[in-house]
N, C-alpha and C positions, 0 to 999 in steps of 0.2 A: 227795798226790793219787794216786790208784788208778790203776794201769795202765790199765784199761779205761774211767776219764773219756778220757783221750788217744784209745783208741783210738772210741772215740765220736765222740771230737769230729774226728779224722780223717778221720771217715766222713760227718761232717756236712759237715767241709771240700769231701770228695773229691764230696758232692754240688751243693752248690750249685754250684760251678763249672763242673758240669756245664749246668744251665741256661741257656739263651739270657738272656743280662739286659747292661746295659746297667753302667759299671766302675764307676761311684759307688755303685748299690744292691748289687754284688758285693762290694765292701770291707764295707759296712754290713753285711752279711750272716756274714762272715764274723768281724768284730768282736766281732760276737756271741760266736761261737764261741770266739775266743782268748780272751777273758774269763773262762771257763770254766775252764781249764784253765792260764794262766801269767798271772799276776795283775799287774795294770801299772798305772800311773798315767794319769787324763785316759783319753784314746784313743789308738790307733796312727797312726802316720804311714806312708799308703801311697802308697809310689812308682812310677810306670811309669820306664822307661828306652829307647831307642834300643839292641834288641840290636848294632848295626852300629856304635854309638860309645860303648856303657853314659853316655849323659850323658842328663840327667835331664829327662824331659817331661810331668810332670805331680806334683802331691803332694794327696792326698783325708787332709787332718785336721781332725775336727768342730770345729769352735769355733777355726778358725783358719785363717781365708777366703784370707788372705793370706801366704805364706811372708816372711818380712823380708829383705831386702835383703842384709841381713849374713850371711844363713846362706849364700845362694847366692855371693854374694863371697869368704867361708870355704871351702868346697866347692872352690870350682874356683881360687882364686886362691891363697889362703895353704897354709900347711904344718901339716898335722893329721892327726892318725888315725881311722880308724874311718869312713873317705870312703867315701859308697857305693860309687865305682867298684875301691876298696883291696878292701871286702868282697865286690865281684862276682869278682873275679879272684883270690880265696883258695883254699887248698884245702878247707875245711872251706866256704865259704859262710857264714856268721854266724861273728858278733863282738862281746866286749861292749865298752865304755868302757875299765871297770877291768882287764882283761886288755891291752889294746892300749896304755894307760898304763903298765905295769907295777904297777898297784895304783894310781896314784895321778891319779886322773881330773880333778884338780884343775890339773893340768898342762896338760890340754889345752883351748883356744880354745874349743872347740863343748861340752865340760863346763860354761862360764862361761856360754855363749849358753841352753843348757839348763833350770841355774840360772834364768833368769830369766823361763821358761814354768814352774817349779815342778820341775822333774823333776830328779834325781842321776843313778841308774844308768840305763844305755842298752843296748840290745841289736841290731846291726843285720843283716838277714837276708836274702838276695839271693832272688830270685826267678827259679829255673833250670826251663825244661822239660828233658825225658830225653836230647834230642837236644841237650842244651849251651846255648839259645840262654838268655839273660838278659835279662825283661822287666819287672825291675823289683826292687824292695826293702822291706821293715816293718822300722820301726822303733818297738820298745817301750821304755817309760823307766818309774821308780818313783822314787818324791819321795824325799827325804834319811829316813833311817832305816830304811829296807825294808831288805829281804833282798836279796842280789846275785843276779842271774840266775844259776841253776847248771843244768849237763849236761842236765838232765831238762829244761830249758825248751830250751836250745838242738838238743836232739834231735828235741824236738818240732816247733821250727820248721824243722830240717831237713828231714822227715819231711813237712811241706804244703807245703814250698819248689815241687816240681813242678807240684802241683794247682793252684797258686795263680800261677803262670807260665803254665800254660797257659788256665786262666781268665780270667788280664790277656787274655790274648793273641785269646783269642776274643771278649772285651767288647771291645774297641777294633776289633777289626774291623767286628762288631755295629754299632758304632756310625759305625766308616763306611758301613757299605754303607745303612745307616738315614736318612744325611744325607751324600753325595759331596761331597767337595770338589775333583777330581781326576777326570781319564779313565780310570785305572787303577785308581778306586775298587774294594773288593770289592761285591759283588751279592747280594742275598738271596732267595730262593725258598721259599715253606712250600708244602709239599703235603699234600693233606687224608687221611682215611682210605681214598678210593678213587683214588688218587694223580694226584687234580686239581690244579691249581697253586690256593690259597687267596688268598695275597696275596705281592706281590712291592715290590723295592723301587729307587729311581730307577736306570736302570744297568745293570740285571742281564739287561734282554735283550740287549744288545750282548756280554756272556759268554758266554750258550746261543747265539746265534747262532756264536760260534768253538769250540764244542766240536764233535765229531765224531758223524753221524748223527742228528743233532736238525733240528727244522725248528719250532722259537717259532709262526712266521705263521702256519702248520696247525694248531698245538697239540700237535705232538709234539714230546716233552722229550728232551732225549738222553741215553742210554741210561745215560751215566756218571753222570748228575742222579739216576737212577730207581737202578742198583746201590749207589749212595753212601746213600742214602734206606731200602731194601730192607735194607742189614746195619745201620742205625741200629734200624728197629726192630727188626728180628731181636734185636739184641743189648739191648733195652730188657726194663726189667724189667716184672712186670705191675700195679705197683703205683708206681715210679718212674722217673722220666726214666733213660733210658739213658747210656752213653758218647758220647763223638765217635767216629765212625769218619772218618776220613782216606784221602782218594786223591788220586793225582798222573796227570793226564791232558794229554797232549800236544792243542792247540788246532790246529785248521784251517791258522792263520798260522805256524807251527813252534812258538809259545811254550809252556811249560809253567804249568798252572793249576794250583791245590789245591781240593780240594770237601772244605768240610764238614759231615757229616748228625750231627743228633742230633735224638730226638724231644723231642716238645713233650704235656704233658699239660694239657690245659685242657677244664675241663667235660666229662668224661668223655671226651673226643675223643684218638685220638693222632694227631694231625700232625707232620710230620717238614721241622724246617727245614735248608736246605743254604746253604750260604756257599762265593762262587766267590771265586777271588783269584788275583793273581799268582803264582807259583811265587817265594820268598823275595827278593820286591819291598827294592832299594835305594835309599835316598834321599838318604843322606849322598854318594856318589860323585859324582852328578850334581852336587849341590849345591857340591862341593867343587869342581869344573871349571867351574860358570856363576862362582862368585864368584870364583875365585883363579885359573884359570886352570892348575890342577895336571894333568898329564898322570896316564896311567892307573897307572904304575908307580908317583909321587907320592900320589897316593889312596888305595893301599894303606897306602902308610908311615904315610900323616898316619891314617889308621883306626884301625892298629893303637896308635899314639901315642897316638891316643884313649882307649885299651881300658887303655893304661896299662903296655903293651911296651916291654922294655928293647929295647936296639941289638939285644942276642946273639938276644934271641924272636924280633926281627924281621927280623934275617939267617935263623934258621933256618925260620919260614914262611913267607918270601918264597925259598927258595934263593939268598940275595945275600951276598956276602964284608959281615962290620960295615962296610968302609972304601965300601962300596959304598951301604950304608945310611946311612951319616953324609955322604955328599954328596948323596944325596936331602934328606935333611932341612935340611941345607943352602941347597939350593935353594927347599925347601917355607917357611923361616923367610924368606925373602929374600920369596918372592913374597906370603909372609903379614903380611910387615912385622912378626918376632915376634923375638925374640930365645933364646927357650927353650921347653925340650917345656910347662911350665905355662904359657906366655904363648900357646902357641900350643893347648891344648886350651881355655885364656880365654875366647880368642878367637873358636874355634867356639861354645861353648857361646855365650855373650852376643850373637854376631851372628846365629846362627840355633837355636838351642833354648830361652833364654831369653823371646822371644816368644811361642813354644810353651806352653809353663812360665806364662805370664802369662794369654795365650788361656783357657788351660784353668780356669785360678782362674775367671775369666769365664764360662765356660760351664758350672762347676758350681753357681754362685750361679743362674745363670740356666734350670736346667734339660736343657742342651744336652748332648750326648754329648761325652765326655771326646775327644784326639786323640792318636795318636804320631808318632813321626817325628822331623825338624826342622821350622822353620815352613816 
């Protein structure tokens, strides 16, 4: 394949995700794309994850409504390679089968599970924005006889690893602010050519109402809505959707918000949509103190455990002696009723991301915007 198919199809990558769209029609879109250029069996399997615990909250693969039972018990329970949360915390980011067997793919549990959707080789590839966060993973497969994924495909997917992070990332917001299911929903605003508000979405004046110098009930926007909006389209091209641009603006009440603008190209028109949101909104913490009862210092531990931290990473991110980490956890396995760091990310997973994970099978049969998080 030609350098310049890749760099094509990058640029086709680095566009769509630019668009406001909704995570099932983003995958499909991009599907496209990879097809193109690294050649796979069936279709890809696309995963969101929980950057706060890399455990997995949704998976979009055509012709396979349902993930089987086995592979998520595989995953999080048994001893395997090639685990998305192993490939999120790599240093390279992507991983095949046959490399992480030592050649011999045949070895491993989820090779056998494969096998039996049709597929041999495997390739799995995390989904990292710039700033580190990991919102997800593709995995590609080729039936028995094909060629092994080599350099050239794994560069490539290193290469839309970002675009495609932060695309998850903005589709699932998308689709909260589209459909709240929470108070701290994010909020959507489109402003038209003559930067009227067009249409807005459940939620979202209770966010302009806590930004600073704006007044909603008059009709005046504030002024972070209108600047965020203003370098969208600035920075738009005149032929295609522009970038996201990003700001961070201190709210009324002390908290900090993210706005985000990008234009919108419809029927000649450029309108410019923004998306309010919490400033890097936690879910797992909370959730980890209503059910277990973990103090704050515990929540950290049990996170990073999550993420798939040895004792020593998480003495040296936390500044805690290991002896001081290991009777956190300790206490964290006592009050989680677990007995081991797998028993105890099991545990999270199945009691609150797995319902997630099921939710979302449900809501993309049905139409409904995909969700992240835990339940």
């Amino acid at each position: 394949m030609a350098i310049d198919a890749h760099e094509r199809a990058l640029d086709r990558v680095a566009r769509l995700v630019r668009e406001p769209t909704d995570l099932v029609s983003l995958w499909r879109g991009c599907t496209e794309v990879l097809a193109t250029v690294v050649p796979h069996y069936w279709t890809p399997c696309w995963f969101t994850v929980d950057p706060a615990s890399l455990l997995v909250t949704s998976h979009v693969h055509e012709g396979l409504d349902r993930m089987p039972d086995e592979w998520l018990v595989a995953e999080y329970c048994g001893q395997d390679v090639n685990r998305i949360a192993d490939v999120a915390t790599s240093s390279s980011g992507v991983s095949t089968l046959h490399e992480a067997t030592g050649g011999r793919p045949e070895s491993s549990p989820r090779w056998h599970f494969n096998m039996t959707l049709g597929g041999d080789q495997e390739v799995i590839s995390r989904l990292r924005t710039g700033s580190g966060d990991v919102w997800g993973a593709v995995g590609l497969y080729r039936e028995p006889g094909s060629p092994l994924f080599d350099e050239r495909d794994t560069r490539f997917l290193q290469a839309i690893s970002p675009h495609l992070a932060e695309g998850a990332r903005r589709a699932l917001l998308l689709g909260e602010a589209t459909a709240p299911e929470h108070p701290d929903a994010p909020g959507l605003v489109i402003l038209d050519e003559h930067w009227e508000v067009s249409s807005t979405t459940p939620g979202v004046e209770a966010w302009l109402r806590e930004l600073p110098d704006g007044d909603v009930d008059q009709g005046r926007m504030p002024s972070a809505v209108l600047a965020v909006a203003a370098r969208a389209r600035a920075a738009a091209e005149p032929s295609a959707p522009g970038g996201v641009v990003v700001s961070r603006v201190r709210a009324r009440s002390g908290v900090w918000v993210v706005l985000h603008g990008t234009v919108l190209v419809d029927r000649g028109s450029r309108r410019v949509a923004v998306i309010v949101e919490p400033a890097t909104p936690d879910r797992i913490s909370p959730l980890l103190m209503a059910a277990y009862q973990l103090t704050a210092r515990e929540q950290e531990v049990t996170s990073l455990v999550l993420r798939g931290a040895s004792t020593a990473a998480i003495a040296q991110e936390l500044v805690l002696s290991p002896h001081t980490v290991q009777q956190h956890l300790k206490r964290v396995f006592d009050k989680t009723d677990v007995r081991s760091r797998r028993e105890l990310v099991a545990t999270v997973f199945f009691a609150h991301y797995e319902p997630r994970f099921r939710d979302n099978e449900r809501r993309m049969a049905t139409g409904l915007p995909l969700r992240g998080g835990p339940a």
